[in-house]
C-alpha positions in Angstrom: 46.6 88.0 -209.6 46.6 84.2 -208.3 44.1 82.8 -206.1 44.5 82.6 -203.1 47.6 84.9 -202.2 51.1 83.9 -201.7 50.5 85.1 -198.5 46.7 84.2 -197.2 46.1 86.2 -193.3 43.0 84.6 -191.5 41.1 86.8 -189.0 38.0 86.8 -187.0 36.8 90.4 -187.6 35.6 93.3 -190.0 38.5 95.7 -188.4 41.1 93.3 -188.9 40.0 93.2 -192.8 39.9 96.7 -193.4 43.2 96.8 -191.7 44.7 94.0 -194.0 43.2 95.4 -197.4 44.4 99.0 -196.5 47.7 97.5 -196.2 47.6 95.7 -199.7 47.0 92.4 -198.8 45.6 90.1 -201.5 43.8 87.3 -200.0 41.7 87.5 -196.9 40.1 84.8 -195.0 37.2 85.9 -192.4 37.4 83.0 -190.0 34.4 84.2 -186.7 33.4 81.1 -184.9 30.2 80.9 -182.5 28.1 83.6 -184.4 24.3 82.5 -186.1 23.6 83.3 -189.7 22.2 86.9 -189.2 25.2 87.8 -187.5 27.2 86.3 -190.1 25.4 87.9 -193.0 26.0 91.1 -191.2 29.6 90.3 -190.8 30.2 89.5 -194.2 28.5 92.1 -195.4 30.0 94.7 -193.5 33.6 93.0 -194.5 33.3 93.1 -198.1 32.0 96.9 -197.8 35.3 98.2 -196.1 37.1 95.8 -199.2 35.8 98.2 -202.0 38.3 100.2 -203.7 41.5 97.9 -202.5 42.6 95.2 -204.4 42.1 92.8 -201.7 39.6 89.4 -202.2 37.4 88.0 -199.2 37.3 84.5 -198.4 34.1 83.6 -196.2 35.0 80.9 -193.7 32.4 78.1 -193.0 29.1 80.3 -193.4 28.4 79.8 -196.8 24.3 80.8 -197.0 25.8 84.2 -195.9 28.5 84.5 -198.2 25.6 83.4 -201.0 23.1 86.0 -199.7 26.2 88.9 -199.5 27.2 88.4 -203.2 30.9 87.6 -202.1 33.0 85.1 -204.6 35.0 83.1 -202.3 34.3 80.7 -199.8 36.7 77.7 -198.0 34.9 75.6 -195.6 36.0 72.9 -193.4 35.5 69.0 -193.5 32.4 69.0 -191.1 31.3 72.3 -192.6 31.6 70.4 -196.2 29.2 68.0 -195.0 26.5 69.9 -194.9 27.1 72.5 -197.3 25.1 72.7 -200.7 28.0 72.5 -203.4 25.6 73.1 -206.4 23.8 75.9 -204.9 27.9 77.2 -204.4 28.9 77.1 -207.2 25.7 78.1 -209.0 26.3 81.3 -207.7 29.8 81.7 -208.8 31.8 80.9 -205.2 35.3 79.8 -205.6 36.0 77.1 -202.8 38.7 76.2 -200.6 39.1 72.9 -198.8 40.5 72.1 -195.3 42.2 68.6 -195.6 44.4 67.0 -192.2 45.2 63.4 -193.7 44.3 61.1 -196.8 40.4 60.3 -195.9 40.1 64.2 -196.4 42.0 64.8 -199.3 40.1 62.5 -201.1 36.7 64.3 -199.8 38.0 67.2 -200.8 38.9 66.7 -204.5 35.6 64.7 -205.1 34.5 69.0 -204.6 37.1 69.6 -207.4 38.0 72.5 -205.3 39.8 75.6 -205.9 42.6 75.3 -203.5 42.9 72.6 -200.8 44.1 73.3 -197.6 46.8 71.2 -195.4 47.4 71.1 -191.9 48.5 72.3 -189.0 52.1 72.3 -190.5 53.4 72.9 -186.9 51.9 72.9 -183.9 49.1 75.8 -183.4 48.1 77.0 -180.0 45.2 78.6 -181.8 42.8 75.4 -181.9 43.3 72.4 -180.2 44.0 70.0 -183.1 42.7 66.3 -183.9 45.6 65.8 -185.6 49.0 66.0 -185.5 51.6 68.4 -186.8 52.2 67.7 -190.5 55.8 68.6 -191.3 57.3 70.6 -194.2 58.0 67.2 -196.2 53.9 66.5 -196.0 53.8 69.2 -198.8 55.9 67.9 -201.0 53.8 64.8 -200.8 50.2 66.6 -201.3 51.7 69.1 -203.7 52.5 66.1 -205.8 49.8 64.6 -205.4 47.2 67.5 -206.6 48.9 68.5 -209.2 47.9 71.8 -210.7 45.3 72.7 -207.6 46.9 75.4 -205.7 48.0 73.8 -202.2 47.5 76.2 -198.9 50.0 75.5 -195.8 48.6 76.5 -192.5 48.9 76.2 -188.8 52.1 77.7 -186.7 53.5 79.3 -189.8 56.1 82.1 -189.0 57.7 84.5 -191.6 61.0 83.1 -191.2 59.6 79.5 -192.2 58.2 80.6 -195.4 61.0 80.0 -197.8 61.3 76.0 -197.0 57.5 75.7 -196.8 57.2 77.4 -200.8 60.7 75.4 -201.7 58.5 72.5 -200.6 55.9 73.2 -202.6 53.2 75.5 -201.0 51.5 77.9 -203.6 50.4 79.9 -200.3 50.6 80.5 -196.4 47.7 80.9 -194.6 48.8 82.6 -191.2 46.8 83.5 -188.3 49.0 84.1 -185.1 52.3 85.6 -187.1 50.3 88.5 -188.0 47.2 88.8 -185.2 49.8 88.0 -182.2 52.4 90.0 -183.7 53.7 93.0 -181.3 53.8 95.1 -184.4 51.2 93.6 -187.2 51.3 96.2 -189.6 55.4 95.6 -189.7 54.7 91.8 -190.0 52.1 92.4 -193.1 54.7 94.1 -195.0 57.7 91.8 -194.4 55.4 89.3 -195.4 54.0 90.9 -198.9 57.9 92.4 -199.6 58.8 88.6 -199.5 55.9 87.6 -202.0 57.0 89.6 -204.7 60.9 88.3 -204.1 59.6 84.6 -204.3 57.0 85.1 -206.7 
């Protein structure tokens, strides 16, 4: 299986997890903001215990002392939360890690990380964070694509199922998608459109 998924969801809780990997989902990003390390431990935790027995992998947004402590392999982290993680104590114990990256300054922070898989966004606009930057566009992945080479390149922010087939002809290796599945009237619906659509484009 590649790394992340064609199709990445991100999600703020243990019942949206169990949810995702009951449904076949491959990739799954825990994204909970405001919470202190215990909290997160227990999140994590508790997230990669309702994972067992699915073929679905848990990325650990941001907290990575929890994601160390939990025994969980993947971790993607943010440019601030880059700053002050420990990268040799990461990979030491075996974390893959994905980068966030909004223009060139970050890029290049990210692949001094040699990371896993960078991130690049908001593709469109998101009404899910307010943004410091602006939307990105569809040709911005052909650019970063091209420039990364053989790292696997993640497109997020205002990404919609029906969008998916220009942002992989522009050379995404995966969607992250938040509101298309979370805001969706009928999730479970969205999930599978979206994972019947890997395996076509794959």
């Amino acid at each position: 299986m590649p790394y992340p998924d064609r199709f990445y969801p991100v999600v703020d809780s243990v019942a949206w997890v169990a949810r995702l990997a009951l449904l076949g989902v491959g990739t799954i990003q825990l994204r909970a903001k405001e919470i202190n390390e215990s909290e997160a431990l227990q999140m994590v935790t508790d997230a990669l215990e309702v994972i067992k027995g699915t073929d679905a992998k848990l990325v650990v947004n941001d907290y990575w002392r929890a994601a160390i402590v939990a025994g969980a392999k993947h971790l993607h982290l943010g440019q601030e939360d880059l700053v002050d993680a420990d990268l040799a104590e990461i990979r030491k114990a075996g974390l893959t890690l994905g980068i966030s990256t909004h223009d060139d300054e970050e890029l290049a922070t990210a692949l001094a990380a040699k990371p896993d898989y960078v991130a690049l966004g908001p593709i469109f606009p998101t009404t899910l964070k307010s943004m410091r930057f602006a939307p990105q566009g569809i040709p911005k992945i052909t650019e970063w694509k091209k420039r990364i080479g053989n790292i696997p390149l993640v497109a997020i922010g205002g990404i919609k199922f029906e969008q998916s087939a220009d942002i992989f002809a522009a050379g995404a290796d995966s969607i992250a998608v938040v509101s298309d599945v979370t805001q969706n009237a009928d999730p479970d619906a969205r999930v599978r459109q979206w994972l019947g659509q890997k395996s076509k484009a794959a």
